[in-house]
N, C-alpha and C positions, 0 to 999 in steps of 0.2 A: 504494500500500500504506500502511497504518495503523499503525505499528510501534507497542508502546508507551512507548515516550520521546516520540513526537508527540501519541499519544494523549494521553499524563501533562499534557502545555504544554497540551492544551486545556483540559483539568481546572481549570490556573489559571487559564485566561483565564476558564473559566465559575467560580469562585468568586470571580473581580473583579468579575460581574455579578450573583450572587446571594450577598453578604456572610454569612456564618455557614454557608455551606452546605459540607458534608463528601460526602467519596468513599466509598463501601459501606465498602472496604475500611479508612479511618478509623472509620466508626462503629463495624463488627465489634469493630476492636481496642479501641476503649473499651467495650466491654463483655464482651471477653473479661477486660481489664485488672480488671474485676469483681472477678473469680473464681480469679484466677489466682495465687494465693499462697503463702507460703513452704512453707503444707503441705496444700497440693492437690497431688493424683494426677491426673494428666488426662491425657486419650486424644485425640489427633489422626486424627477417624476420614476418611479417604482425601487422607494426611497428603501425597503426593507427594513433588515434591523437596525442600520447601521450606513457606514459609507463616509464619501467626502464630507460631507456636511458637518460630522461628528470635529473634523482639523479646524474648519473653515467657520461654520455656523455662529461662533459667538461673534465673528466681526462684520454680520450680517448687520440690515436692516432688520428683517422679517425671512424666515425659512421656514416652509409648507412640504411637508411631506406627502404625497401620495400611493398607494401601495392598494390592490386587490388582494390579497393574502394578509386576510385580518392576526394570525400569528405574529406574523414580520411586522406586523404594524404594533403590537401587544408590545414586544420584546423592546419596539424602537430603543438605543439607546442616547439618541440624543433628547435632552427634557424642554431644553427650546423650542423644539421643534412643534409647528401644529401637524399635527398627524390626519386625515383623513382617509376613511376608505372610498375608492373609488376605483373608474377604466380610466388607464390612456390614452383608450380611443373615443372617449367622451366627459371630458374632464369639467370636475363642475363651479368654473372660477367664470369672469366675465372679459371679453377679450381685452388685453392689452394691459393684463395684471402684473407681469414680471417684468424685470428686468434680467436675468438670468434662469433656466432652466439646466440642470443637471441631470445625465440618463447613466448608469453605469449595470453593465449585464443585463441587458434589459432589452433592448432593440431584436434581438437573437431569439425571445421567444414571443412575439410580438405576429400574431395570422394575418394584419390587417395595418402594416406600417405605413401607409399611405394618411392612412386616418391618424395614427401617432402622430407624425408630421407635421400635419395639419393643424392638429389641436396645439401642439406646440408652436406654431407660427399666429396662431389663433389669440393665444393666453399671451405670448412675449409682444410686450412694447417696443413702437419703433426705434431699433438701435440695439435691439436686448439679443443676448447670446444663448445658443443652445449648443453645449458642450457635452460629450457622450465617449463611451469609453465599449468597445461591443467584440467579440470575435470574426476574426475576416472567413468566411464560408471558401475561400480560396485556397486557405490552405491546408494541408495533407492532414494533421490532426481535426480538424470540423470535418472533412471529406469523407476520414473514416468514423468519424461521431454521424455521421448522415447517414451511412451506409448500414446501420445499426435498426433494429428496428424501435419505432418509435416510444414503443412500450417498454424496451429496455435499456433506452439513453438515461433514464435517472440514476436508475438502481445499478447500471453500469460502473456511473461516475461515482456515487457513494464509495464501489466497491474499490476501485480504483485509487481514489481520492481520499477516501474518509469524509466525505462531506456528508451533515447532516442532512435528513430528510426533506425539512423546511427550505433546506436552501439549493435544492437542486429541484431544476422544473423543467419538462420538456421543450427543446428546442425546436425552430422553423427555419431560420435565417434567410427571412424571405427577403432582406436587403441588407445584405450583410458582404457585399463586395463595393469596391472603388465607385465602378459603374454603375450599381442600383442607389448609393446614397447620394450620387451628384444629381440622379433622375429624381429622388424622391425631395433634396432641398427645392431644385427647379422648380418642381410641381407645386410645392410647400408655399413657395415666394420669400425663398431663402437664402441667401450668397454663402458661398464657403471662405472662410474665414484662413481656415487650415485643415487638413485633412492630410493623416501622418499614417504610416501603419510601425509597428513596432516585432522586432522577429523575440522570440521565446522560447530556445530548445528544452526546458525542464518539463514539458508535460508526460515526455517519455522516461524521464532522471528517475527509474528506480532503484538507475546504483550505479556503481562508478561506470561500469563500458558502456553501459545506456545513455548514462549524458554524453560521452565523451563522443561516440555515435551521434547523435542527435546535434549536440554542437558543430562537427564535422559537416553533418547533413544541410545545417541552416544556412550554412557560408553557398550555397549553391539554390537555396529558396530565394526568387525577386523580390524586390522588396514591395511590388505590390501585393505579392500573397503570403506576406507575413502575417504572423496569426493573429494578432494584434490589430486595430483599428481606431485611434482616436480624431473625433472631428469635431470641429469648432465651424458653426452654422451663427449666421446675423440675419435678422430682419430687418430688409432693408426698407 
């Protein structure tokens, strides 16, 4: 099993071999770190228990959680936070409430991204950022998570991973490449800001010849079908 504290150590051992190089989840927060100021409003859209906001949230204005998985919502551990249960794809705020929108793991199991999109272009004020943090469907790890059958991608990853139950949900990745998120900001009325993909050989690091493998492997993955995807959307 891949816990993530093993995981995390390979992290460092691959940034001792590729000097300057950052984890999704550091790049996300610097660029959340953006946006994120004394008088921003911003919405944690399938906010769960936890996340950026927990770093970020107290030098907010205001931070609104929303989450369908009333658990993830129970657990939240930020106490700033207003929590709501609700959908993504019909989010119940009135247009042009945010200044910032944060989405992390969240776009990946999402049947109806178009409507996500939207409601986020919808709720963000003009000028306001939607930054997002998602797996690229491009690459060889999501390709064989695809190829799994639907019913056993959760219990897969649990088994794999150690991830609790709550927090593994069936995935879609119905825009989860380069090309479907530039179509879905377009559609949205969204300009791209930035849009980075990030590579990560530890999902295979069950022990030292598997990373060392898998590191090997990534030096010859593009960098568009890195596994990683973070993007930074404005309404313009």
């Amino acid at each position: 099993m891949l816990s993530l504290d093993k995981q995390n150590r390979y992290r460092e051992r691959y940034r001792a071999l590729r000097p300057g190089w950052r984890t999704s989840g550091e790049v996300f927060e610097s660029f959340v770190r953006r946006y994120a100021t004394g008088d921003a409003a911003v919405l944690d859209l399938g906010c769960g228990a936890g996340g950026v906001m927990e770093l970020l949230g107290a030098q907010v204005r205001m931070v609104v959680g929303v989450d369908r998985h009333l658990p993830s919502l129970l657990g939240n551990r930020i106490r700033i936070m207003q929590r709501i249960l609700g959908d993504v794809n019909a989010l119940p705020f009135h247009a042009a409430s945010f200044d910032l929108v944060v989405c992390s793991w969240v776009i990946e199991h999402v049947a109806y991204p178009d409507r996500l999109f939207g409601e986020v272009s919808r709720v963000l004020k003009p000028g306001g950022h939607f930054v997002f943090l998602t797996p690229n469907a491009a690459h060889y790890i999501t390709m064989l998570n695809r190829l799994a059958p639907k019913a056993a991608q959760a219990p897969l990853v649990r088994a794999l991973y150690g991830r609790k139950r709550e927090d593994t949900f069936p995935v879609v990745y119905r825009a989860n490449t380069l090309p479907m998120l530039r179509k879905m900001a377009t559609a949205a009325g969204l300009y791209i800001c930035a849009l980075e993909t990030v590579h990560d050989p530890t999902y295979l690091a069950f022990g030292e010849l598997p990373f060392r493998l898998s590191a090997f492997v990534e030096r010859f993955v593009p960098a568009e079908r890195a596994v990683h995807i973070v993007g930074d959307f404005a309404k313009g």
